[in-house]
N, C-alpha and C positions, 0 to 999 in steps of 0.2 A: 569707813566713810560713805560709802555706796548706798549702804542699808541705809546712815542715817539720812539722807538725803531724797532717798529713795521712800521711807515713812514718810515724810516732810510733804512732798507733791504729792501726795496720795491721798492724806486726809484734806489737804485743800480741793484736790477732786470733790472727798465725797463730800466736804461741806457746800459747795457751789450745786452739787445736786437736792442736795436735803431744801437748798433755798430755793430749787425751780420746782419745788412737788407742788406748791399752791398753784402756780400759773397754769400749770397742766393739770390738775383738780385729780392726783395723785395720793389714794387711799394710802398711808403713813404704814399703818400695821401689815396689810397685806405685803407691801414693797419690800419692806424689811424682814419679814418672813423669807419672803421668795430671796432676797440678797441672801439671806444665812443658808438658802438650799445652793445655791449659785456655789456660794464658799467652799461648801462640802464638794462639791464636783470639781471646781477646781483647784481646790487640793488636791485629790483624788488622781487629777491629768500630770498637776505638779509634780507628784510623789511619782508616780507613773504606774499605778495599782491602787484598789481598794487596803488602806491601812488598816481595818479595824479585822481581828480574829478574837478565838475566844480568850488569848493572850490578856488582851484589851482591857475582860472585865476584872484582871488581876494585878493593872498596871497599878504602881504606887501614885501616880498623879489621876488615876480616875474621881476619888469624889473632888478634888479639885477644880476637874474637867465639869463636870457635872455645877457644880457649884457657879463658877464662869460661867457656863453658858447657860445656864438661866439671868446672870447678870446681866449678860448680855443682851440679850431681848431687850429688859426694861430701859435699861442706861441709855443703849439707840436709839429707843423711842423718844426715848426724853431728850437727847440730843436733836432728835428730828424735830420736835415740838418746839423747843426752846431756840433753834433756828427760823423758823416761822415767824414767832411768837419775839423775839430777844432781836432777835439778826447774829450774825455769824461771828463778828464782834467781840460781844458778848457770850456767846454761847460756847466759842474758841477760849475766852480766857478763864471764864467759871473750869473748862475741864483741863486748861494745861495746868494751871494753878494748885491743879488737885496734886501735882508732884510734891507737895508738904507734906501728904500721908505716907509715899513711899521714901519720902527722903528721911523724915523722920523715923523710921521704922526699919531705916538700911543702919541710922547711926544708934540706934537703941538697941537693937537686935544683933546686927553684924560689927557695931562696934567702932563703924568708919568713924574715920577722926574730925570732930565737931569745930570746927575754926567760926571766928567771931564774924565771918561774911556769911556763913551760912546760915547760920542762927539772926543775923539779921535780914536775910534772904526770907527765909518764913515767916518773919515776924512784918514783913512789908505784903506780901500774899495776900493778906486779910483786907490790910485796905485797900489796894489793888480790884479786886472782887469785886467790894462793893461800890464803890467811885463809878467803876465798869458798866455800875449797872443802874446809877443812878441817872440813867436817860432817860427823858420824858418822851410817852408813848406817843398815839394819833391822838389820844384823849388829854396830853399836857402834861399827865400824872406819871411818875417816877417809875419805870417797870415794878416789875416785882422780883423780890432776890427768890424766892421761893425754889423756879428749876433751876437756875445759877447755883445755888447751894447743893441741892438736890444732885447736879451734876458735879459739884466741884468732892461734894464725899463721894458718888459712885463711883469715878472717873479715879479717884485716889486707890477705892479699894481693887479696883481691878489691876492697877501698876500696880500696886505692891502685892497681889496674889500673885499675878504674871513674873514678878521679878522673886520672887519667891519659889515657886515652882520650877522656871529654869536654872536657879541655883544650886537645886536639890534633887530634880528630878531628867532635866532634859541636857542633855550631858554631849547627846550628837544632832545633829542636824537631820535627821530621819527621823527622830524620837519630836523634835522639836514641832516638822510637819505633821507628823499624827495627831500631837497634840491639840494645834493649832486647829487641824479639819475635824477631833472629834470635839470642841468647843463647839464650833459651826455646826454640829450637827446635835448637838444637844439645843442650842437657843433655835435651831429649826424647828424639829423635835416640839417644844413647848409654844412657837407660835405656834404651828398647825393646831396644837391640840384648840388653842386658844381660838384659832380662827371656824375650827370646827364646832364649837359651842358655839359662838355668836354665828354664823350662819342657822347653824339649830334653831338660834331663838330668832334668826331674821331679822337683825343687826346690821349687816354687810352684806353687800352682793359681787361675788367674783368679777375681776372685770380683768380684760386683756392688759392693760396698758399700765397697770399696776404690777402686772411680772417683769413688761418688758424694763418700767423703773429698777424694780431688783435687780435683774440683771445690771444692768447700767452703774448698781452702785456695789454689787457683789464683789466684781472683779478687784475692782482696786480695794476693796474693802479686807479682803481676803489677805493679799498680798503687804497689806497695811501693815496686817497685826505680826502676818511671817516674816516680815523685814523688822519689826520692832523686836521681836523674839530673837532674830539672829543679831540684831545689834547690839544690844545686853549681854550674847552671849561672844560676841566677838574679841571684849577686853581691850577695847579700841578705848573707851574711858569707862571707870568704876561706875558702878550702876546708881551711885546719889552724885555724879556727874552727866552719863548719857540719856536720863532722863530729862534733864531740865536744858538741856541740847538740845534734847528731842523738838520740846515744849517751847522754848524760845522762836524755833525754827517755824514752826507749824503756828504758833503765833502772831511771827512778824506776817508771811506769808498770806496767811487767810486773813488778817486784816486790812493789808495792803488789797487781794482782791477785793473783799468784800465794800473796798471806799471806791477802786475802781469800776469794776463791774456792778454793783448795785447801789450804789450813792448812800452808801448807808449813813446816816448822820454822826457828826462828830463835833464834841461842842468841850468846853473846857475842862468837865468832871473827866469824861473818858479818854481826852488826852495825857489827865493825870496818871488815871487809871490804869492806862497802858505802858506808860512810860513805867508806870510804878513794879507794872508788871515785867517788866523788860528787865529793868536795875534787878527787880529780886531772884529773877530765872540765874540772871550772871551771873550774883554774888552767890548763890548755891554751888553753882558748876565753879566757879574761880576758886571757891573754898578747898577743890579736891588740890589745887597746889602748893 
């Protein structure tokens, strides 16, 4: 229960950050760079030693690890963006939503037993999404589903490689931290390379105040993904149940801030929306009884 609870406040952390990088005129790639270097160190203090030996590059979960963290990079960014650009809202439920990839892929794959709430659980998902996002911008005109969708597959394929991998590969909670920190340091790893070119062509210019943002959104970011990993792996509910647990949680949560703390607008499509969203998260997790 801890863990899940403990994911739940964390990503509403980092989403409340993601929506103060405009006001502080906070470079997006840079920040987020520097949060996946942040990750790796604090994993690192977590663990209470450097994890990675030449062990490492024999692990059965390394091209995985590699794979993820370059997921990673992008899907942030694009979370980061589409909080900007969407509000938090939306940009919350395009990615809890994404729980239809791994739910479906627990019951095709693993077999888990498919009850008539879950299957109409997914089949409510879709229009959930886009109701969500049929809110009219400054300009009157309707967002665009574009990074909603964009997030709602990325955000899918990552819970179901993650829920995959601790199934098969991370067995103890030492194996589960390395894992977790050399993720972190691959999506590091590939901004740098990233931010090393575009300084090249003099694109970007370093600036202090975009580390200390990483920082800021590092820590809890870190801990986010190690409390979701140890929650799946706790058996506290089946994993096409503590998924959409997860997701309802971090849901209600960062919607509720996001009307409180930023006035963000709510009108009858996203009411639906959300509700819609709510009803479908349930009836997946009520499925597992």
């Amino acid at each position: 229960m801890f863990y899940l609870i403990a994911t739940i406040l964390l990503n509403v952390v980092i989403s409340v950050l993601f929506k103060l990088f405009p006001k502080y005129k906070i470079d997006t790639l840079q920040a987020i760079v520097a949060n996946y270097c942040v990750c790796v160190v604090t994993g690192c203090i977590s663990i209470g030693h450097i994890p990675f030996s030449g062990a490492t590059l024999h692990a059965d979960w390394l091209p995985w690890g590699v794979v993820m963290g370059c997921a990673f990079i992008a899907i942030f960014n694009m979370l980061a963006y589409s909080t900007r650009v969407d509000g938090i809202t939306t940009t919350i439920i395009a990615s809890k939503l994404s729980l239809v990839i791994p739910v479906l892929f627990s019951l095709i794959v693993y077999k888990e037993h498919a009850t008539i709430a879950k299957i109409v659980g997914v089949l409510l998902a879709f229009p959930a999404v886009y109701l969500t996002t049929r809110v009219e911008g400054d300009d009157h005109k309707p967002q665009s589903l574009l990074w909603p969708v964009l997030i709602f597959i990325g955000g899918g394929f990552l819970d179901t490689v993650t829920n995959y991998v601790q199934l098969h590969f991370l067995a103890t909670a030492d194996v589960q931290a390395t894992y977790a920190t050399f993720v972190f340091g691959i999506a590091a790893l590939a901004g740098l390379m990233l931010i090393v070119v575009l300084l090249a062509l003099k694109k970007i210019k370093l600036q202090w105040k975009n580390l200390v943002a990483g920082i800021c959104v590092g820590v809890p970011n870190y801990f986010s993904i190690y409390f979701f990993i140890r929650a799946l792996n706790s058996n506290f509910l089946e994993s096409s149940a503590s998924i959409p647990v997860l997701n309802i949680g971090i849901l209600a949560a960062s919607a509720l801030t996001a009307i409180v703390l930023f006035r963000e607008h709510v009108n009858a499509k996203r009411i639906i929306g959300m509700a819609l969203s709510v009803i479908a998260i349930l009836l997946i997790a009520l499925g597992n009884k």
